[in-house]
N, C-alpha and C positions, 0 to 999 in steps of 0.2 A: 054112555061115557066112553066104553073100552073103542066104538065106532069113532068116535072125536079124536080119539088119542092118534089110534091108528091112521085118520086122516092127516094129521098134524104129523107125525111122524115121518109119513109118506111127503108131504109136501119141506120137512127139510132135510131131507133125502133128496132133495132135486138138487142138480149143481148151483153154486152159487154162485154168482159174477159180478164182481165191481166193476161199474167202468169209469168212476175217476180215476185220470191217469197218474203216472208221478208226475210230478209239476205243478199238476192241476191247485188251484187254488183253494181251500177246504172249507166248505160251507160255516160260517160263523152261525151258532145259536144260542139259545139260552132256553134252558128250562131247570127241572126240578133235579137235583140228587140227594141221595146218601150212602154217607158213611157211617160205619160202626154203628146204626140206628137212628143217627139225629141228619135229618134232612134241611137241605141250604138250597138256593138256587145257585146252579152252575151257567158260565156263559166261557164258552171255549176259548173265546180274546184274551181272557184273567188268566186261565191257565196257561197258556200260551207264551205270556209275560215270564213264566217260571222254568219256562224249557220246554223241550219235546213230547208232544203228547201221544202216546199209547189208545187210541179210539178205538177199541173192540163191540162190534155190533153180535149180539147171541138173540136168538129166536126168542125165550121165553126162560127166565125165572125157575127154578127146580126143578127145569127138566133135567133128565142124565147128562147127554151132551155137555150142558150148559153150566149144570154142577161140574163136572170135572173141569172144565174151562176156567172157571173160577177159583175151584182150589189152586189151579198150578199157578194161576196170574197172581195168589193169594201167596203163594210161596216163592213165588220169584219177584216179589214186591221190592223187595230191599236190594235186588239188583237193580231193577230197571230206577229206584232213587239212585243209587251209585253211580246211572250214566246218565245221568242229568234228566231222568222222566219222568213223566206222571204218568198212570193209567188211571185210565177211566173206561166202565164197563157201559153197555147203550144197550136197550132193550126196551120193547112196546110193552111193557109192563106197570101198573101204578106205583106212585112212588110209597105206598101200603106195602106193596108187596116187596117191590125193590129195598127198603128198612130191609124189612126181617133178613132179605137175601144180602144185604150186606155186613148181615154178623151171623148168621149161620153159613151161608156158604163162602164170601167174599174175606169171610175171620175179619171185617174191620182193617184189613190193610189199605183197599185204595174205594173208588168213590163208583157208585153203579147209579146210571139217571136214566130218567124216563125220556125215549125216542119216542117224540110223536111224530105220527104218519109224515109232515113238512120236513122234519129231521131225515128221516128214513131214504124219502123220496130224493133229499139233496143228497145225500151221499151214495144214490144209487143201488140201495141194499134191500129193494122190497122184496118178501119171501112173495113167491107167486100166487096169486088167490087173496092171500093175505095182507091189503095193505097195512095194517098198522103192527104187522111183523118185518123182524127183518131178517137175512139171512145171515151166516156166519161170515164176517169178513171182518177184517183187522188192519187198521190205518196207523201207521206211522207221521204224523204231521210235525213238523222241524218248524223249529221256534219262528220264522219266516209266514208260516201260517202256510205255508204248501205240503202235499202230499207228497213224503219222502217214499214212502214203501207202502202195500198193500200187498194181500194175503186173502184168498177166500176159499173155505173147503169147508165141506158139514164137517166134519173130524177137528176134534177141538185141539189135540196135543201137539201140533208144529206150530200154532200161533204165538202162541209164547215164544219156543226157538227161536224162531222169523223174526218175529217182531222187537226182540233182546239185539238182536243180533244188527237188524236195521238200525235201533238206538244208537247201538254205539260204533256203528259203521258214520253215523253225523258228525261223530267228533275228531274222526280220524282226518 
C-alpha cells in the first residue's frame, strides 16, 4: 500500500499541462455528480445556461492536495456565486466516493462529478501512466461555452485565486 501511494504521489508530482487553449471550445459532457451527498446527473450545457463555470480537474478524492483544494474552493463558494459562477469539482473517482467527498471535504457548498477517462482525455488533463486520473488543472469556461482561463500546477492554493479572479475579470 505505502509503494502505491508513493507511486501516485510521484506521478502528481509531474508538471501538469493543459493544452486547451483560451478560446478553445470546451468539451460538452454529461455524467454523474454530487452535492451535499445526494447525486444527480450533471451535463456541462445546463450549467452553462446559469453563467460561468468553475471546471477544477484534482487527481483523487481524500488525498491531501486534494482535500485542501476543496476546503478553499468550499470557502470561497459564496464568492465565486457572487460573480455569477458555478464550480464544479472533476475527478476519476466513483461517484460513492465523490458523495461522501462532497460533504466531508467539499462542506456541501458546490457539486464534485465523476471524470471518466472520455472526460479527462477531452480536456487534456490525463495524469501520466494514469488514464483514468487526471492532473491538477482548473478551467474557467464563459457562458459562451469557451475556455476563458486555465491554470495547471500540482499545488492546490492559486487555483482558487486564478480562477476567482478570471470570473470576475468576464464581467468586466
Amino acid at each position: 500500500m505505502k509503494a502505491a501511494l508513493a507511486t501516485f504521489a510521484a506521478l502528481i508530482a509531474m508538471p501538469a499541462i493543459a493544452s486547451l487553449p483560451v478560446g478553445a471550445k470546451a468539451p460538452d459532457f454529461q455524467t454523474m455528480s454530487a452535492k451535499a451527498g445526494k447525486t444527480a446527473p450533471l451535463k456541462l450545457s445546463d450549467a452553462l445556461k446559469r453563467g460561468p463555470v468553475v471546471l477544477y480537474f484534482f487527481p483523487a478524492a481524500f488525498t491531501p492536495g486534494c482535500t485542501i483544494e476543496a476546503h478553499e474552493f468550499a470557502e470561497a463558494t459564496d464568492d465565486f456565486v457572487k460573480a455569477g459562477a458555478t464550480v464544479i469539482g472533476m475527478a476519476g473517482d466513483s461517484i460513492d466516493k465523490l458523495a461522501k467527498f462532497s460533504v466531508e471535504e467539499c462542506r456541501n457548498k458546490f457539486a464534485v462529478a465523476s471524470a471518466t477517462p472520455d472526460i479527462i482525455k477531452g480536456y487534456d488533463v490525463t495524469l501520466p501512466q494514469l488514464s483514468t486520473r487526471s492532473n491538477r488543472t482548473s478551467y474557467v469556461i464563459g457562458r459562451n461555452g469557451r475556455i476563458a482561463y486555465v491554470y495547471s500546477d500540482k499545488a492546490p492554493e492559486a487555483h482558487i485565486t486564478n480562477t476567482l479572479a478570471a470570473v470576475k475579470a468576464l464581467k468586466r
